[in-house]
N, C-alpha and C positions, 0 to 999 in steps of 0.2 A: 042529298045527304052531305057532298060536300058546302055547300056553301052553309048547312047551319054547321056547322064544326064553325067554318070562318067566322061566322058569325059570333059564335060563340066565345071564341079565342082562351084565352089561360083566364083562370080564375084568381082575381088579386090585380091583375094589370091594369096599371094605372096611365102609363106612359100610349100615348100611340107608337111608338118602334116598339113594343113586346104585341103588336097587331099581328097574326100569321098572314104575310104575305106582305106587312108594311112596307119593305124594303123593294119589292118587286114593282115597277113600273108599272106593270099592267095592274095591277090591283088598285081596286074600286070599293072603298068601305060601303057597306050596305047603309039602305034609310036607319035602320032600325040600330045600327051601332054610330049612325053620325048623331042621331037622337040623342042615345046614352052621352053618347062624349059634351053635345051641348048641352044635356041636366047635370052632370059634372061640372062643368065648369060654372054654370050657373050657379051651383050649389057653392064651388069655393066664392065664388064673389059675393054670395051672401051672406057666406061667414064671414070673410072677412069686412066685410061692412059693419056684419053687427059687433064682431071684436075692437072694431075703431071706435063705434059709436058708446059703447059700455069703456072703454078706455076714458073718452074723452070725458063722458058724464062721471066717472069714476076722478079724474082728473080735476074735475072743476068742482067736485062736491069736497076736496081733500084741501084745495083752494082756498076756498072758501071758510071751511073750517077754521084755518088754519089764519085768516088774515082779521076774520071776526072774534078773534081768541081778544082778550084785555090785555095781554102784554104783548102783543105783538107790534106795537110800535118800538118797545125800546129794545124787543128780540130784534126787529131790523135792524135798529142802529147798531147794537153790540156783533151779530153773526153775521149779516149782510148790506155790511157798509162798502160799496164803491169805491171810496179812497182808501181805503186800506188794504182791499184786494189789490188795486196797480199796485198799491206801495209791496206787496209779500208777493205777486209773482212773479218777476225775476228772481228773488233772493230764494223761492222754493222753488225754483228750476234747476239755478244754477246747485243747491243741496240734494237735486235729486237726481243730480248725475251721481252722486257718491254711491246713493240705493243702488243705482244700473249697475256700477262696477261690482259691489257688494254682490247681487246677484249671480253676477255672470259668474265670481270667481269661488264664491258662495256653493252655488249649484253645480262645479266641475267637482268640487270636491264633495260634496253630497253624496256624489251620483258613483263615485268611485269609493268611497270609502263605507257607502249602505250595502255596497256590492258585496264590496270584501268580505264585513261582516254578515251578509244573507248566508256566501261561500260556507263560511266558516261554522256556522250553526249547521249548514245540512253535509258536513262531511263526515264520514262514516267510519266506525272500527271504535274500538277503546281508545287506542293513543291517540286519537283528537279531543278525548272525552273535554279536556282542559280546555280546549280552545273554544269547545262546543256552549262549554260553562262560560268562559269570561263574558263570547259574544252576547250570549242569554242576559247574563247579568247586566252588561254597557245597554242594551235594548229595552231591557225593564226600567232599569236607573233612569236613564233622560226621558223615555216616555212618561214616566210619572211625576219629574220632574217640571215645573211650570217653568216656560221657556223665559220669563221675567227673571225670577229668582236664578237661575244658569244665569242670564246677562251680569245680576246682578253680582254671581261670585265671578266670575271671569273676569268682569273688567273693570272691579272693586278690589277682588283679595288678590290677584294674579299681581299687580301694580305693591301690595301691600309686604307683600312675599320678600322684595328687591331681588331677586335671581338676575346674577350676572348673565347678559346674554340675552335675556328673556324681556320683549318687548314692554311698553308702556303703552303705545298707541291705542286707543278707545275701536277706533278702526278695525285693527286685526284683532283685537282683545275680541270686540262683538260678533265679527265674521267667524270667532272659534267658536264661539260661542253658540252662532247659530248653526254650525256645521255639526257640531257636537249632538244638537238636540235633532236635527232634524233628518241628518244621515242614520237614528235612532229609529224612524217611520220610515223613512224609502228603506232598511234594510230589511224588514217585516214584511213590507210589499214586493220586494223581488224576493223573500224567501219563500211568498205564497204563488207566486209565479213559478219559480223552481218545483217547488210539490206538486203543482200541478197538472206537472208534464209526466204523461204516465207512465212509470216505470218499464215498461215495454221499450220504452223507445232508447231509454238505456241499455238494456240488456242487447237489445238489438244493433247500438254501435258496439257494445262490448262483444257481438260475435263477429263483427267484423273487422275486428283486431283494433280497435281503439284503445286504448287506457282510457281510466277512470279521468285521468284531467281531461284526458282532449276528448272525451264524450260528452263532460261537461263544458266544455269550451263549447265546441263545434254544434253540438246537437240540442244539450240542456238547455242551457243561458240564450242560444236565441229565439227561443220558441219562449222560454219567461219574458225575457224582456217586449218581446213584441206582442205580448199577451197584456201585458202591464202599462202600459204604453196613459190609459187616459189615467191611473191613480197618481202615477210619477208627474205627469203634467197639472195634478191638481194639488200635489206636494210642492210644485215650483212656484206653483200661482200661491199659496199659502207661505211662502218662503219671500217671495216679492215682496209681498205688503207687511212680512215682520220685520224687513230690513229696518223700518224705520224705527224700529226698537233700538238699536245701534245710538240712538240719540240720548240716553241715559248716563251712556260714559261721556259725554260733551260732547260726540261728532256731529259734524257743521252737516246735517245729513236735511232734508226738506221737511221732518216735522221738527227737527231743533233753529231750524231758519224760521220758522213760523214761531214757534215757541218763541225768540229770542224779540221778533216785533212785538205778541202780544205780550209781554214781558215791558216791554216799555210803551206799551199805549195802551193799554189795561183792553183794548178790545180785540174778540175771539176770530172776526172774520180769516184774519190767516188760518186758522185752524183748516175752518170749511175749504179754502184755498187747498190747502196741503191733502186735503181729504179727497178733494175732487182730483186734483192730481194722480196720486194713488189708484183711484178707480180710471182715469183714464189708459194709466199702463197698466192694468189689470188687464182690462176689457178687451184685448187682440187677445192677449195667452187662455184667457178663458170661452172665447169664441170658438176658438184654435183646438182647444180639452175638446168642447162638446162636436165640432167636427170630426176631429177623430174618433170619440166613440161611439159617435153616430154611424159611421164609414166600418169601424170593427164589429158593430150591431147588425148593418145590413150585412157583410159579409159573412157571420156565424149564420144570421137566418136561411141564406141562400148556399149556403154548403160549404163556404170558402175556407181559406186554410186560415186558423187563429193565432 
């Protein structure tokens, strides 16, 4: 009886260490579970063979397509000419340090000023009623706003205004600009993190003599935010790639470097340049999103704390 239990082991276990008794020296996997484990593995190897080989055929039929099309000789010359990619990669490297700063400084203020306003919509009583209104209203406003037309009164009519004091720069004009629209989505996302901690666990610091702020400090806020965790990293990754909208007020930013080559040599390959760029700083932060929510998916499956 006990060796088929052994045998048997947990239902779902995929790993050999969730074996009972893996850990123990003396233990000896039976025939009939070294069997299972080599049809398993078997079985990923031949998925994955067939996933490569439907890739590649999938790969080479899109190929093909695409190089027997009738325009596709003078598509090469125009979107993938060779001398004109060296000639635009440095000048959209050296433009696409401005996005990195843009982000970096972009997204501190995001991240603080969607908070505020999440704060402010779930605060409770009559006399916040006003604050509760304005936030509502900033949050409806830029989300239905098209984050184009904001650039374009920011760092069009802002300049237009002349207010003593108040900058010109395309730069920070565009960085309000995106801050404005986008601190509008992450504060809807950490308000729905906030709601969704359950009112128990308020009431429960409030009999342990907390105040209303420091329950929400202490106990609210980090259980939203650490709930919220892949939509904010997928507001950032969405925040990254509009920096290059910043290029509208004139900033020397990697798609106005590209823009400024194909502007004087009538061909688009800088475009794809700047495009491919873009998706290469993409592609760690969005690796990074689906890590984490893979990691908080296994965690909620297996009991863990969310």
């Amino acid at each position: 009886m006990t060796v088929t239990q052994k045998e048997s082991g947990p239902q779902g276990s995929d790993d050999e260490g969730d074996m009972p008794g893996a850990g123990d020296p003396a233990y000896t996997p039976s025939p009939r579970r070294l069997e299972r484990e080599r049809h398993r593995r078997a079985r990923a190897r031949r998925a994955t063979a067939i996933a490569a080989l439907s890739t590649l055929v999938t790969g080479v039929v899109l190929y093909l397509v695409v190089v027997s099309a009738p325009g596709w000789p003078r598509t090469k010359e125009t979107f993938f000419n060779a001398h004109y990619a060296r000639e635009a990669l440095p000048k959209v490297l050296e433009g696409l340090w401005l996005n990195v700063r843009l982000l970096l400084v972009c997204g501190v203020a995001v991240l603080v000023l969607g908070m505020l306003i999440a704060v402010a919509r779930t605060l409770r009583g009559p006399v916040f009623f006003p604050l509760r209104a304005l936030a509502a209203a900033y949050t409806d406003f830029f989300r239905g706003l098209p984050l184009i037309i904001n650039l374009m009164i920011v760092v069009l009519g802002v300049p237009a205004l002349r207010l003593q004091g108040v900058t010109v720069d395309p730069v920070w004009l565009g960085g309000t600009a995106l801050t404005l629209t986008y601190s509008a989505y992450v504060a809807e996302v950490f308000r729905a993190g906030i709601e969704s901690v359950h009112p128990s666990q308020r009431a429960a610091a409030r009999s342990l003599g907390l105040s209303n702020r420091q329950a929400l400090r202490y106990v609210v806020l980090p259980q939203a935010v650490r709930r919220q965790v892949p939509p904010l990293l997928n507001d950032l990754v969405s925040l990254q790639k509009d920096t290059g909208l910043v290029s509208i007020g004139g900033a020397i930013d990697a798609v106005r470097a590209a823009d400024i080559i194909v502007g004087r040599s009538l061909n688009y390959t800088p475009y794809i340049v700047a495009g491919l760029v873009f998706v290469a700083l993409t592609l760690p932060m969005t690796r990074f999103t689906d890590w984490v929510t893979a990691r908080m998916d296994r965690r909620r499956t297996q009991g863990g704390t969310t």
